[in-house]
Structures are given as structure tokens and as C-alpha cells.
N, CA and C atoms of all chains as a GROMACS GRO file, in nm:
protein
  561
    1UNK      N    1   0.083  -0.121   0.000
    1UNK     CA    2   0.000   0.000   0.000
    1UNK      C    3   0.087   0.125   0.000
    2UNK      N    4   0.209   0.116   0.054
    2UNK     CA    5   0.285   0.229   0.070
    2UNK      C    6   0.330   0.252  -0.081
    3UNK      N    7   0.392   0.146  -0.133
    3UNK     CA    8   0.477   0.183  -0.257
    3UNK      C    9   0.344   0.250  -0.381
    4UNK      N   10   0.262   0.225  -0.360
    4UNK     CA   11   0.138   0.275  -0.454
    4UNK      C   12   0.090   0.395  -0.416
    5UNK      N   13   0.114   0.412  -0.225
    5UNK     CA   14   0.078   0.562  -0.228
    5UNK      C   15   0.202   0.662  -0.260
    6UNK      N   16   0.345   0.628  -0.235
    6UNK     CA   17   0.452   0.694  -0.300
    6UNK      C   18   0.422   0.739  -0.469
    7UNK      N   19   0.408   0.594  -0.495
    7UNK     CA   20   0.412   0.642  -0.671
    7UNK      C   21   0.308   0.760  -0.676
    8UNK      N   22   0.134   0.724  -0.634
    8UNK     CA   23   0.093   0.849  -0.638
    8UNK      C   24   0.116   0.983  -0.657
    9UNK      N   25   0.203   1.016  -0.482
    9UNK     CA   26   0.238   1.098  -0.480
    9UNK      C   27   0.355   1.169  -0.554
   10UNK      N   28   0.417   1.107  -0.627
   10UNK     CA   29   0.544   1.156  -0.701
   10UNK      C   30   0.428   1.185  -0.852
   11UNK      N   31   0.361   1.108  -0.874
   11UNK     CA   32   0.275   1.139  -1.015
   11UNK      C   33   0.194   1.259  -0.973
   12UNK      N   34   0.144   1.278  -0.837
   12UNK     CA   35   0.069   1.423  -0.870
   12UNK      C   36   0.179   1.526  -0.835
   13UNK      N   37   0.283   1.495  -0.801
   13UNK     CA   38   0.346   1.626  -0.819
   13UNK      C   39   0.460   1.641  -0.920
   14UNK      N   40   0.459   1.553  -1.021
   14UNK     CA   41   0.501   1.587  -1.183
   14UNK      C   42   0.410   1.652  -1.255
   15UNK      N   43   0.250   1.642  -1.236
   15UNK     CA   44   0.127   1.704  -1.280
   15UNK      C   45   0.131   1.842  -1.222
   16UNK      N   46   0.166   1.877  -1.099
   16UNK     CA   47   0.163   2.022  -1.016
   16UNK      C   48   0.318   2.109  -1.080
   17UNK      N   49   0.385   2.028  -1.099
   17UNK     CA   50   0.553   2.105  -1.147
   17UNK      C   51   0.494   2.150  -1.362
   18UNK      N   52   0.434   2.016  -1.415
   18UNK     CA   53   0.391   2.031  -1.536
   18UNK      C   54   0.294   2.152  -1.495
   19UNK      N   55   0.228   2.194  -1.449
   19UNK     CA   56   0.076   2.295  -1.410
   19UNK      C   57   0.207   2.416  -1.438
   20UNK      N   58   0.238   2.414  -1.283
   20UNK     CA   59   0.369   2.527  -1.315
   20UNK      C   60   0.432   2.592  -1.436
   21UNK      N   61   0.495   2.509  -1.504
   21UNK     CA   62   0.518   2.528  -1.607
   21UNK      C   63   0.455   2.644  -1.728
   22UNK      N   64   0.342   2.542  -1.683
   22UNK     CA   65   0.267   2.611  -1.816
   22UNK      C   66   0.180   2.702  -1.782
   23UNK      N   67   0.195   2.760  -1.656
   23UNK     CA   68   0.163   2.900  -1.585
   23UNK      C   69   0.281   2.991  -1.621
   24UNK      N   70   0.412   2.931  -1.665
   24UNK     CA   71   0.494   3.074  -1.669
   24UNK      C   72   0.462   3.065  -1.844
   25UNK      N   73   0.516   2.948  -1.926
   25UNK     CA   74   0.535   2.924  -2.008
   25UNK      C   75   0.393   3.002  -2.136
   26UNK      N   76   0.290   2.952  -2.119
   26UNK     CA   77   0.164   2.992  -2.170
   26UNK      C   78   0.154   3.136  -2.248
   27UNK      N   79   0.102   3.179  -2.322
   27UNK     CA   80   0.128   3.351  -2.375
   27UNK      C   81  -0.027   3.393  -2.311
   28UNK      N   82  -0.098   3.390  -2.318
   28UNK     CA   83  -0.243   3.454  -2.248
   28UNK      C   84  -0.330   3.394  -2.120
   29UNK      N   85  -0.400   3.470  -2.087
   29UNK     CA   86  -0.452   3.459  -1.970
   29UNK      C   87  -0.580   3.317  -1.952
   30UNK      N   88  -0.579   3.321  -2.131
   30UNK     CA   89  -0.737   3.229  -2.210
   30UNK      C   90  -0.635   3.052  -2.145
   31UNK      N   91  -0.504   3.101  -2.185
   31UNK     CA   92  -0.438   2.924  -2.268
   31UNK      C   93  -0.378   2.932  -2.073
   32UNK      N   94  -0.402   2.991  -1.993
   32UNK     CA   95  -0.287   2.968  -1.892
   32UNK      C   96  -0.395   2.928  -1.775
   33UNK      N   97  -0.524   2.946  -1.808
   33UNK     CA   98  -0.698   2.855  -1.758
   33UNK      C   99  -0.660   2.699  -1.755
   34UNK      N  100  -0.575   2.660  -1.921
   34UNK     CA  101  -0.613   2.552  -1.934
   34UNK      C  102  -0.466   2.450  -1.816
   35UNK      N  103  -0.427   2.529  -1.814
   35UNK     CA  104  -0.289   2.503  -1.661
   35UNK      C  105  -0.361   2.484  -1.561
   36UNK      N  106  -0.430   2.614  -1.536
   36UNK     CA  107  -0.432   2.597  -1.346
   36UNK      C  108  -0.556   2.482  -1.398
   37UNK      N  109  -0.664   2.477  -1.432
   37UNK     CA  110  -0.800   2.412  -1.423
   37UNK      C  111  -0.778   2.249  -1.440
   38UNK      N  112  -0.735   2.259  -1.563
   38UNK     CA  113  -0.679   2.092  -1.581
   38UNK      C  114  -0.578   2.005  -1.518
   39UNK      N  115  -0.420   2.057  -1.555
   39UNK     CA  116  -0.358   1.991  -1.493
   39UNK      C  117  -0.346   1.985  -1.336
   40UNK      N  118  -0.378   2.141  -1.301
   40UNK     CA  119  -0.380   2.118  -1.144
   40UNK      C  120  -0.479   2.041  -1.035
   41UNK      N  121  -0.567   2.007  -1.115
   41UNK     CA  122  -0.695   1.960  -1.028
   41UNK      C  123  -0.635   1.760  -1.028
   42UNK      N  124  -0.569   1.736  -1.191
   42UNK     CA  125  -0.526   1.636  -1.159
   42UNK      C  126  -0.410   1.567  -1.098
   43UNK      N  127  -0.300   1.695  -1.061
   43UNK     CA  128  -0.240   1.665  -0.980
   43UNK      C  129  -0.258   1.663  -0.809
   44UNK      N  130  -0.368   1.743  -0.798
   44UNK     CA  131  -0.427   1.757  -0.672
   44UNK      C  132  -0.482   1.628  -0.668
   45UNK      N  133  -0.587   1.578  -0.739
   45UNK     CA  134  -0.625   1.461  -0.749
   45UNK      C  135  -0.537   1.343  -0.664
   46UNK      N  136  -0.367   1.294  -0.794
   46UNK     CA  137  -0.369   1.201  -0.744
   46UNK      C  138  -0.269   1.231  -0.656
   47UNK      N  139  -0.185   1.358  -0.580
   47UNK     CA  140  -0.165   1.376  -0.407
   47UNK      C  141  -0.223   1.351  -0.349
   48UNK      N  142  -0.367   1.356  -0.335
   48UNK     CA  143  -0.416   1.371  -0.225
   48UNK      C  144  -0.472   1.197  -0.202
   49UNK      N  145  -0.486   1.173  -0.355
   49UNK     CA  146  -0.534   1.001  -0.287
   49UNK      C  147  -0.381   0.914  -0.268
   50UNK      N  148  -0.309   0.981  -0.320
   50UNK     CA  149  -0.169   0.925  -0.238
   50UNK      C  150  -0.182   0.899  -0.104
   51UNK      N  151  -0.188   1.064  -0.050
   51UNK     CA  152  -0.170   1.071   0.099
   51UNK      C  153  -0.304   0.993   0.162
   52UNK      N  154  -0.411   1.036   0.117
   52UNK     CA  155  -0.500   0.914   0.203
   52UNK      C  156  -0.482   0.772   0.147
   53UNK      N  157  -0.446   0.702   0.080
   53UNK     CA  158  -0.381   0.520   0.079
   53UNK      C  159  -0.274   0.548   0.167
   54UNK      N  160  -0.180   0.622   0.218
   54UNK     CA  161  -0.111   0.616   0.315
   54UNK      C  162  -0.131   0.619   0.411
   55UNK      N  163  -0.248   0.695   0.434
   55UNK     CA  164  -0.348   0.705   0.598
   55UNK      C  165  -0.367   0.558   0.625
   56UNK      N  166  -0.387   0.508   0.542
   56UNK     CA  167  -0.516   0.382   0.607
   56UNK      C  168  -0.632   0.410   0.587
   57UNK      N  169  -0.696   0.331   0.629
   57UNK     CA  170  -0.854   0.336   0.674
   57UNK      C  171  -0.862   0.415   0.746
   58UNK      N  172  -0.967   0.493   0.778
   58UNK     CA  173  -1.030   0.569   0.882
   58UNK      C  174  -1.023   0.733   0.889
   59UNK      N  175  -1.062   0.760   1.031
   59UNK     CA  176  -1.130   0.917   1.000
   59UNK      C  177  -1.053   1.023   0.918
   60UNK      N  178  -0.906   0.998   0.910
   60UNK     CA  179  -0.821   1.085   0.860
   60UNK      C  180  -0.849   1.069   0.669
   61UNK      N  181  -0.830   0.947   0.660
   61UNK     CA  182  -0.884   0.936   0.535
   61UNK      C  183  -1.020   0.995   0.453
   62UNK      N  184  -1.109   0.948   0.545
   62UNK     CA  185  -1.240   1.042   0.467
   62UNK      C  186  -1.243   1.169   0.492
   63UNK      N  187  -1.158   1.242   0.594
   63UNK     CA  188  -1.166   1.425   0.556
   63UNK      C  189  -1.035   1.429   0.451
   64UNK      N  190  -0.964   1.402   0.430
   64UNK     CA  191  -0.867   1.411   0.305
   64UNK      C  192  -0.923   1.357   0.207
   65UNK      N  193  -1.014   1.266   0.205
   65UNK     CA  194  -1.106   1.259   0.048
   65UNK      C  195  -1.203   1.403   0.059
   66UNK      N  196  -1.258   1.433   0.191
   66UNK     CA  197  -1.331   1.535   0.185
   66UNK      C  198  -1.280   1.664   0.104
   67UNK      N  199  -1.109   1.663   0.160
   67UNK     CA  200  -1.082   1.807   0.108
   67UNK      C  201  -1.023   1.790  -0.003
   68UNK      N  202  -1.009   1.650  -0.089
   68UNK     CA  203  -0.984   1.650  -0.232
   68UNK      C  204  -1.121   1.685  -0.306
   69UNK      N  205  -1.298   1.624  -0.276
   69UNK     CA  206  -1.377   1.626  -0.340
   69UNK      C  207  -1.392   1.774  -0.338
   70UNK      N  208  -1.345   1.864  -0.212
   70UNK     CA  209  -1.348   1.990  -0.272
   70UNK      C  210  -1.275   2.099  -0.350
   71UNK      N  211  -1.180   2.048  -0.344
   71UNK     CA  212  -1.070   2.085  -0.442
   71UNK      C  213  -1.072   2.027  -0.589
   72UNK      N  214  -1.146   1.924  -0.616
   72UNK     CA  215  -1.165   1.856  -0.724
   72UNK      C  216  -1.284   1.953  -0.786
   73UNK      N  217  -1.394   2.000  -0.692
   73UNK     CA  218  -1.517   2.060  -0.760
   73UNK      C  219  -1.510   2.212  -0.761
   74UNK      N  220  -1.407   2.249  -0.662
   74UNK     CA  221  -1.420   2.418  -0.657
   74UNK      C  222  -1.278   2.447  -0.755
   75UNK      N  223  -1.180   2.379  -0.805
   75UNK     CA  224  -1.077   2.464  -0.890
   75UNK      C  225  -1.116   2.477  -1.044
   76UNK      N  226  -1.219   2.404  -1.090
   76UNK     CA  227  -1.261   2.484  -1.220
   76UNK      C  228  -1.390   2.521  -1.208
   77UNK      N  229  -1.439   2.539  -1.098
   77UNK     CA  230  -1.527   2.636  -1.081
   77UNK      C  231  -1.478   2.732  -1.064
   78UNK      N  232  -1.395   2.788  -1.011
   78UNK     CA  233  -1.218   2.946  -0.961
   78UNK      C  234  -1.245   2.957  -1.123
   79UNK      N  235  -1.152   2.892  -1.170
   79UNK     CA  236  -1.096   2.915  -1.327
   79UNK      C  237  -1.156   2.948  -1.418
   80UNK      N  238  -1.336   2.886  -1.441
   80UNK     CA  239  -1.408   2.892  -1.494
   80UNK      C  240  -1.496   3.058  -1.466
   81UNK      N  241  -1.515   3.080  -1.319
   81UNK     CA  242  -1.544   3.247  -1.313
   81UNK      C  243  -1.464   3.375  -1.339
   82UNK      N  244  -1.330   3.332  -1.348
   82UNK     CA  245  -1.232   3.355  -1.346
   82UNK      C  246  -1.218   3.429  -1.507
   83UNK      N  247  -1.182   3.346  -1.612
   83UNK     CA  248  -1.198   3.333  -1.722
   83UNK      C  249  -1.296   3.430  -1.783
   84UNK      N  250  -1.458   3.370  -1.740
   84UNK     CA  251  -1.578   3.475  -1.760
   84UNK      C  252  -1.531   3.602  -1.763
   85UNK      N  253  -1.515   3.597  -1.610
   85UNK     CA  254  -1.513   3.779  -1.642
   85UNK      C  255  -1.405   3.822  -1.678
   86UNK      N  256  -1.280   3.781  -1.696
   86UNK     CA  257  -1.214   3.823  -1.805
   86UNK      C  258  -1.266   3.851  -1.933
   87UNK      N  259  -1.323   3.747  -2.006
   87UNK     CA  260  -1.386   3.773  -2.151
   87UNK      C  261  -1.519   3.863  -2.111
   88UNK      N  262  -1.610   3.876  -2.054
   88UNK     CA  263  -1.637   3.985  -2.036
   88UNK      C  264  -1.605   4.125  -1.973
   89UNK      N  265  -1.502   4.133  -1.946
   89UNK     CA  266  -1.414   4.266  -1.916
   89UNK      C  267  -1.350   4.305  -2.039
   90UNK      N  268  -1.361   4.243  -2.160
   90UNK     CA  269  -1.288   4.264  -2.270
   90UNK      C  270  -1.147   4.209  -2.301
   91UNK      N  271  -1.081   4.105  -2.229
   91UNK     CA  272  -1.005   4.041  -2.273
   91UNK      C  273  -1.023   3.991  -2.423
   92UNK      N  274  -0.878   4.014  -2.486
   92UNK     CA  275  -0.899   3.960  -2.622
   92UNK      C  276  -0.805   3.847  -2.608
   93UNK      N  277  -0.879   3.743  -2.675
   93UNK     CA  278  -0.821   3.621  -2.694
   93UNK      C  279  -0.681   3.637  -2.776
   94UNK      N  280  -0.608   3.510  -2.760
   94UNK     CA  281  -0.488   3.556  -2.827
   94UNK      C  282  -0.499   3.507  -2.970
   95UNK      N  283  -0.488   3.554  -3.142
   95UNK     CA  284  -0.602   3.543  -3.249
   95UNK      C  285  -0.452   3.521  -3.336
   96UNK      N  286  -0.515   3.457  -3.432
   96UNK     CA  287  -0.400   3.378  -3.536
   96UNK      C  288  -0.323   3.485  -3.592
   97UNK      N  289  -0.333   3.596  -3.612
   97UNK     CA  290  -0.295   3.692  -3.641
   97UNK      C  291  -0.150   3.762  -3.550
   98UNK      N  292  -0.164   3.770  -3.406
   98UNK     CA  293  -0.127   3.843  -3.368
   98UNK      C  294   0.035   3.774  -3.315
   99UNK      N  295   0.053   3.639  -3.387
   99UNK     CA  296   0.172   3.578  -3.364
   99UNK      C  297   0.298   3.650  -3.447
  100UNK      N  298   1.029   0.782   0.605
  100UNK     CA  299   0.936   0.876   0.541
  100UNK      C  300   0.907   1.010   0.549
  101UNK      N  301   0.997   1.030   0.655
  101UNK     CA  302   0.919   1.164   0.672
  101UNK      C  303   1.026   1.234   0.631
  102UNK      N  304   1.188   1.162   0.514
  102UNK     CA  305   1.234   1.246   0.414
  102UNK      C  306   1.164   1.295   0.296
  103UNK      N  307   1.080   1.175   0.280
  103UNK     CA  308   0.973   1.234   0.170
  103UNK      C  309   0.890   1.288   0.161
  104UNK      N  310   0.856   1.338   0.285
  104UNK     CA  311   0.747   1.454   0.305
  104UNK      C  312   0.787   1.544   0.298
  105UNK      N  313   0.939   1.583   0.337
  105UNK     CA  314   1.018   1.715   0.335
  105UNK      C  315   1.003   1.716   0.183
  106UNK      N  316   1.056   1.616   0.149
  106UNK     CA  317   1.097   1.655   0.005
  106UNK      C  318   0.980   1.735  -0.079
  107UNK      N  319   0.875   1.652  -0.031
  107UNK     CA  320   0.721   1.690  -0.095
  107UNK      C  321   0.715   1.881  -0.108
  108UNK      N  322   0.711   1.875   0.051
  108UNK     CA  323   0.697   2.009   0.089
  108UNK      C  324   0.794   2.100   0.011
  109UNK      N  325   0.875   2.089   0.037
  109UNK     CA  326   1.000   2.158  -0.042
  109UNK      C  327   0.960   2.172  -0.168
  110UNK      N  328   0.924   2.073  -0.275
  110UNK     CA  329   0.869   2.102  -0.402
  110UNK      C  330   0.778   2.165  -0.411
  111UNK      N  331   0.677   2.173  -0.306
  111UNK     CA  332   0.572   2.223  -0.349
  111UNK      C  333   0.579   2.402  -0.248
  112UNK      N  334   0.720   2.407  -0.217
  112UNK     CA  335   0.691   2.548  -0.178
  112UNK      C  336   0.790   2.625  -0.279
  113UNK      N  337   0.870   2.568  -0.381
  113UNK     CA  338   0.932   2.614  -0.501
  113UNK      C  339   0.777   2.631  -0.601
  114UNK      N  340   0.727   2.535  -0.657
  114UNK     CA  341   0.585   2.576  -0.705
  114UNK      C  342   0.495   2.698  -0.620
  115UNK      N  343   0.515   2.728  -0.542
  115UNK     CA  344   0.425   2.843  -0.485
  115UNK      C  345   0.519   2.982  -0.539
  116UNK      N  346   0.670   2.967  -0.566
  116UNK     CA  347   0.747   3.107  -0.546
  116UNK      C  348   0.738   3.101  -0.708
  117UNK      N  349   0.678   3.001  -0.795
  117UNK     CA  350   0.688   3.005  -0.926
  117UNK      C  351   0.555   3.066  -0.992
  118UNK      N  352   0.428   3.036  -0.909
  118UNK     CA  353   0.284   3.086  -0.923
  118UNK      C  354   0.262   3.262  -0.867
  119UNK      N  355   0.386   3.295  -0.748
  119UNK     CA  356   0.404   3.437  -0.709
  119UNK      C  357   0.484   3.483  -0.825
  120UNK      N  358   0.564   3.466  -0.938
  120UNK     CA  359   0.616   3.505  -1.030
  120UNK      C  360   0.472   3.537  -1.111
  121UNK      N  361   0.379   3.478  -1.162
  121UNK     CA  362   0.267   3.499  -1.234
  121UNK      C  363   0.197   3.644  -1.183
  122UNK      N  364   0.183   3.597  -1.045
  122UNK     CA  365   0.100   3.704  -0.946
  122UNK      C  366   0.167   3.812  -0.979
  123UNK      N  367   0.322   3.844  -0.939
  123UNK     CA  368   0.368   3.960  -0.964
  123UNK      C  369   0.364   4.011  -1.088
  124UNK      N  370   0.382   3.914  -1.232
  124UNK     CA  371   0.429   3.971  -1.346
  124UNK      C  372   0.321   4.020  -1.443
  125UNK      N  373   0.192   3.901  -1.411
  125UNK     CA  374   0.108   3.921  -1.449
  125UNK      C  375  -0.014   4.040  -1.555
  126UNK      N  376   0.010   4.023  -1.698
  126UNK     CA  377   0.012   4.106  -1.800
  126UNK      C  378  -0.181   4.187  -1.724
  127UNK      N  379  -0.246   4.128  -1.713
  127UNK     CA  380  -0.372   4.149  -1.662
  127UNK      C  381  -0.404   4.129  -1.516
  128UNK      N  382  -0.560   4.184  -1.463
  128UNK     CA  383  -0.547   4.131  -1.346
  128UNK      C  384  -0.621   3.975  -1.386
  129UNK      N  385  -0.634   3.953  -1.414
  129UNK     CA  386  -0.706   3.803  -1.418
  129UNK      C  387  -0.615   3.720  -1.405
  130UNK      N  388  -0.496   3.738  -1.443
  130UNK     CA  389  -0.362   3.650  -1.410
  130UNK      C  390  -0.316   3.645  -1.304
  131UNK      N  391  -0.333   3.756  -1.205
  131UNK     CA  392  -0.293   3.755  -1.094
  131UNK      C  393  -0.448   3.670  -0.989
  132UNK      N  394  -0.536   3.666  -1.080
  132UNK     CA  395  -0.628   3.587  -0.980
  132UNK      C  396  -0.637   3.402  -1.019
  133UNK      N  397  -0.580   3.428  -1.156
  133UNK     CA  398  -0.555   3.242  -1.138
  133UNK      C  399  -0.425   3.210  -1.088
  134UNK      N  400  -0.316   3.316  -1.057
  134UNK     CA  401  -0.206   3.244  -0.953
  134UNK      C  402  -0.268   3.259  -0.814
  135UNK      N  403  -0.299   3.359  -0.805
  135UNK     CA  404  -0.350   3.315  -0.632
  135UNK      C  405  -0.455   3.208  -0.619
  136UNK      N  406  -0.505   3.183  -0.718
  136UNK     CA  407  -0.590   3.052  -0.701
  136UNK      C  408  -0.463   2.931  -0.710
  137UNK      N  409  -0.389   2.918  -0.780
  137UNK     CA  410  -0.288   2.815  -0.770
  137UNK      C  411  -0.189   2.825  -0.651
  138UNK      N  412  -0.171   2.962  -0.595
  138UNK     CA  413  -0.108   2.949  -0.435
  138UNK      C  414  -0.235   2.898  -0.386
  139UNK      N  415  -0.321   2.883  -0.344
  139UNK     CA  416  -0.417   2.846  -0.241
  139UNK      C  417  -0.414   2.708  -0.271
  140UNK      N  418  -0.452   2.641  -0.397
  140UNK     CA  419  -0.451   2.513  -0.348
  140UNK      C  420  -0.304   2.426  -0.352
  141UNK      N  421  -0.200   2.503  -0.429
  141UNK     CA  422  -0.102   2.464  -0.316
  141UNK      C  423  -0.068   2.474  -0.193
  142UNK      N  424  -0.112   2.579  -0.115
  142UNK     CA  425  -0.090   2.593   0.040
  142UNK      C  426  -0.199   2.488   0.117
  143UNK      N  427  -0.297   2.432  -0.033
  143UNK     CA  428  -0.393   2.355   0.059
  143UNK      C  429  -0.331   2.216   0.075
  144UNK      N  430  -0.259   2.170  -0.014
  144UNK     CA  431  -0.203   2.056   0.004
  144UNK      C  432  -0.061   2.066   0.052
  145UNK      N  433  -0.012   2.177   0.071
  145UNK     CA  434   0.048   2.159   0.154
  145UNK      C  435   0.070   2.146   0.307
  146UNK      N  436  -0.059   2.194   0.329
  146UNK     CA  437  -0.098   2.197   0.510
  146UNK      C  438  -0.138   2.035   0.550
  147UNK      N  439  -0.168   1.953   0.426
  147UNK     CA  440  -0.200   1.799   0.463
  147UNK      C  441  -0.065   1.776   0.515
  148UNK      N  442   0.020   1.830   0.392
  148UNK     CA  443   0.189   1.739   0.392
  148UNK      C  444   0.244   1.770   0.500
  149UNK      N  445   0.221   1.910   0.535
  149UNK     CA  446   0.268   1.957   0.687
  149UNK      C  447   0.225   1.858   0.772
  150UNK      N  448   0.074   1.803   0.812
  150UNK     CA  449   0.017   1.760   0.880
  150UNK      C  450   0.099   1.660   0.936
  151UNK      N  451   0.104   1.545   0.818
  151UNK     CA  452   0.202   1.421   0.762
  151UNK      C  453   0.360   1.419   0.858
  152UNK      N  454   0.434   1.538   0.857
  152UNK     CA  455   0.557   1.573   0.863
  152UNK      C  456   0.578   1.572   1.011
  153UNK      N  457   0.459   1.628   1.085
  153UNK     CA  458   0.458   1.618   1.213
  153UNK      C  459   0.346   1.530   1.271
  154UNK      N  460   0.296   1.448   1.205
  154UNK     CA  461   0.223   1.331   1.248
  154UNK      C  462   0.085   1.374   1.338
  155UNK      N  463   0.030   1.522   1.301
  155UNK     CA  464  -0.096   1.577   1.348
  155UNK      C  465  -0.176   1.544   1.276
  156UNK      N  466  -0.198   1.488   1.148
  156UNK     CA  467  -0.312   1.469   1.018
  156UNK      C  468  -0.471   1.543   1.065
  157UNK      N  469  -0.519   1.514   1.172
  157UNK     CA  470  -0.629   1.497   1.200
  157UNK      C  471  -0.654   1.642   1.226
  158UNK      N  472  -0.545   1.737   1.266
  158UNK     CA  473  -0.571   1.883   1.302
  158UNK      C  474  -0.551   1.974   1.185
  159UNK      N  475  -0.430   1.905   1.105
  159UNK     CA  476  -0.406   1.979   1.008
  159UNK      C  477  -0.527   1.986   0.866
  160UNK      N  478  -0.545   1.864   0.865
  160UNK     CA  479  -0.680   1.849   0.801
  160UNK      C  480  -0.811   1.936   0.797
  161UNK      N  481  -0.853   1.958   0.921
  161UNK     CA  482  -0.944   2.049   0.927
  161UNK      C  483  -0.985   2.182   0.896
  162UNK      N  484  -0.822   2.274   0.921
  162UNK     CA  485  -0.730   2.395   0.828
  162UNK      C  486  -0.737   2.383   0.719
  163UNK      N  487  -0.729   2.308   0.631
  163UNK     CA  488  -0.683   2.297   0.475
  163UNK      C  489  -0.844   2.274   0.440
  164UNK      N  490  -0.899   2.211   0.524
  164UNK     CA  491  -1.100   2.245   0.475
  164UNK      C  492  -1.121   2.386   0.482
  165UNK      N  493  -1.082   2.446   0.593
  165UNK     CA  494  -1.149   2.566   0.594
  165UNK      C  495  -1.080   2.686   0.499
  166UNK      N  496  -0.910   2.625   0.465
  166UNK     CA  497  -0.827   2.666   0.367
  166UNK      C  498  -0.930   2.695   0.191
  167UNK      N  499  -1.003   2.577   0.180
  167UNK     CA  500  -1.067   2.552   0.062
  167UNK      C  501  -1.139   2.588   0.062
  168UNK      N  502  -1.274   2.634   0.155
  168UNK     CA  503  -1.368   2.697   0.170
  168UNK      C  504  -1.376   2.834   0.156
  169UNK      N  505  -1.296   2.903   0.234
  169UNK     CA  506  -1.209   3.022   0.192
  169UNK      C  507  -1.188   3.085   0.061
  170UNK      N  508  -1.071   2.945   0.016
  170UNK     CA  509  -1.049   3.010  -0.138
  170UNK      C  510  -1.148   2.984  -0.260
  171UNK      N  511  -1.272   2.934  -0.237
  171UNK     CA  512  -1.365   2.967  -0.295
  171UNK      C  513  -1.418   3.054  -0.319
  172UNK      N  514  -1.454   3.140  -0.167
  172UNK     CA  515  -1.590   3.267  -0.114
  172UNK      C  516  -1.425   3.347  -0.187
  173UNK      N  517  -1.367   3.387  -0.179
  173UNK     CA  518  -1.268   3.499  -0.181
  173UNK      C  519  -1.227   3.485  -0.369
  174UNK      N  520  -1.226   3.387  -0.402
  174UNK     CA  521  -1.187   3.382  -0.537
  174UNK      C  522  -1.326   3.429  -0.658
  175UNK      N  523  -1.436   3.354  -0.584
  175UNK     CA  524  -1.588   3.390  -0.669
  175UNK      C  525  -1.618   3.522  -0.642
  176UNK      N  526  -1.542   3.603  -0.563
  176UNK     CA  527  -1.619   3.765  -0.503
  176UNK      C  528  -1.527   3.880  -0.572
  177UNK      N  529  -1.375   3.778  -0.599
  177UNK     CA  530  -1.304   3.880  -0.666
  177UNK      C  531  -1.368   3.857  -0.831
  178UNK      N  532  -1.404   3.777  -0.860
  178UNK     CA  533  -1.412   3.751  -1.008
  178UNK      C  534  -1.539   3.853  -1.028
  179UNK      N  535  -1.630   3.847  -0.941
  179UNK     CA  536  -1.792   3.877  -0.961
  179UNK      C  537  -1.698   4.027  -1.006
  180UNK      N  538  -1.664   4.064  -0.880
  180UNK     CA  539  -1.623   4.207  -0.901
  180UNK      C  540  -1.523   4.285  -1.008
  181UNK      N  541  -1.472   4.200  -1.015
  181UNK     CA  542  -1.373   4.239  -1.169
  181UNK      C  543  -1.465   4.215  -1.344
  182UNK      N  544  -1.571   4.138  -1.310
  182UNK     CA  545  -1.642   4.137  -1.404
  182UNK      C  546  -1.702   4.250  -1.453
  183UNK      N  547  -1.786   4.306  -1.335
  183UNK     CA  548  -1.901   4.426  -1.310
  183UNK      C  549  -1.796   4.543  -1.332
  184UNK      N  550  -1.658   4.556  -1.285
  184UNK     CA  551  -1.595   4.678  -1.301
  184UNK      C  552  -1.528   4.713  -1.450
  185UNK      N  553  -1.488   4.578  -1.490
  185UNK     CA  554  -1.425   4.591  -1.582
  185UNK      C  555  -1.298   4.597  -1.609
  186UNK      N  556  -1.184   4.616  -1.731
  186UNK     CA  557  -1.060   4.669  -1.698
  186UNK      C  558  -1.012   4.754  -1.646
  187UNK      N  559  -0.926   4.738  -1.580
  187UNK     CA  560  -0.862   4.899  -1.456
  187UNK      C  561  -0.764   4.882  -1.428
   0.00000   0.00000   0.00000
């Protein structure tokens, strides 16, 4: 159980260093959504079920699933309001043109 | 194990000084509100790993809920409001 929650944890935080990345890397605010929302939720993902298969069973485990199911449902909900009102504040997308 | 929790931590507090590079440099404000959304839920998983490091899980746990709860109400109130105001 340990060596499966290690691997986990080393896989969600190649997913959180990849997120990184492509938070500096990215040219607009539209393509640098698809960083934090995607990759980070799945590196949060599989940390956190790392660290709970390392718990064990029991109470510690189901509030660390607790605070993954909310981190799983509230970071592209962030990103997603986020985004909105950018494009409605007048953000311009970044357009084939302007390369 | 509990080298690999350092280690954890340690990585994931270089990823926080790399998401404050966004925050600071940040061409718009909307950039500076999806890095502080990416510091928060790194500081959220990192308060588990803390937890882990000193073998509290059960206290630290409860912080990193109310950590998430938080960066919800505070992240949906800045957005509402940058919507309605506009660029500035």
C-alpha cells in the first residue's frame, strides 16, 4: 500500500511542477486557464489520494477525500469564473494573427 | 518517510514562489487571480503534507477544509467584481 501511495504521490506532483510550467510558459490569460484548471486539479487529485492510501482506513482518510472532493469541484469552478469575467471585461483572446 | 514529506513540501513550496512570479508579473489582473488561485490550493495541500511531517493529520486536516472553503468565497467575489468593473 505504501509503494502505490509513494508512486501516487510523485505522479501528482510531476502534474503540479507540469501545471507550473505552463503558468509561466503559456502567452495569455485564455491558454494559462487551461494550466491551473486541468492539470492542477489532476495533480491535486492524485496527491491527495496518495496521501490518504497512506493514511489507512479511517477518519483521517475520509476528511482528506473530503478536502480533495473539494478541491476537485471548486478549482474549475475558480478558473471557470475567473476566465468569464475576463472575456467579459474585454479580454482579447490571443487570435492567429497576432503571432 | 518523513524524508519524503520534506521533500514533498519543499517542491511544493518552489511551485508556490513560481505561481508568485505569475502574481507579480502578471500582464492582466485576471492573471494575478488564477495564480493566487494556484497558491491556495497549493498551500492547501500543503498543510495535509505539513500535517504528515509532524504526524498531526487529523488537526491539520481540518485547516486545509477551511483553507478551501475560503479560497472559494474569496476567489468567486473577486471575479464577480472584476467582471461588473471591468478593466482597470
Amino acid at each position: 500500500m505504501a509503494v502505490l501511495a509513494i508512486g501516487l504521490i510523485l505522479l501528482g506532483l510531476f502534474f503540479l511542477v507540469v501545471a507550473a510550467i505552463g503558468m509561466v510558459r503559456l502567452p495569455d490569460v485564455f491558454t494559462r486557464s487551461h494550466a491551473l484548471a486541468l492539470t492542477d486539479s489532476l495533480g491535486a487529485f492524485c496527491l491527495l489520494t496518495g496521501l490518504a492510501l497512506y493514511q489507512g482506513f479511517g477518519v483521517n482518510m475520509v476528511k482528506i477525500l473530503l478536502v480533495l472532493a473539494l478541491l476537485f469541484l471548486l478549482n474549475p469552478v475558480i478558473a471557470h469564473a475567473a476566465i468569464r469575467a475576463a472575456f467579459r471585461a474585454g479580454v482579447k483572446p490571443l487570435a492567429e494573427e497576432d503571432k | 518517510m518523513t524524508e519524503f514529506f520534506l521533500f514533498v513540501l519543499f517542491t511544493l513550496t518552489g511551485l508556490i514562489l513560481v505561481y508568485l512570479y505569475r502574481v507579480i508579473q502578471g500582464p492582466t489582473v485576471f492573471d494575478r487571480v488564477l495564480g493566487l488561485n494556484g497558491i491556495s490550493t497549493k498551500s492547501i495541500i500543503l498543510m495535509i503534507v505539513l500535517g504528515m511531517v509532524y504526524e498531526r493529520e487529523d488537526m491539520f486536516v481540518d485547516i486545509s477544509t477551511g483553507y478551501a472553503l475560503l479560497n472559494l468565497v474569496g476567489a468567486i467575489a473577486v471575479a464577480k467584481f472584476l467582471e461588473q468593473r471591468g478593466l482597470g
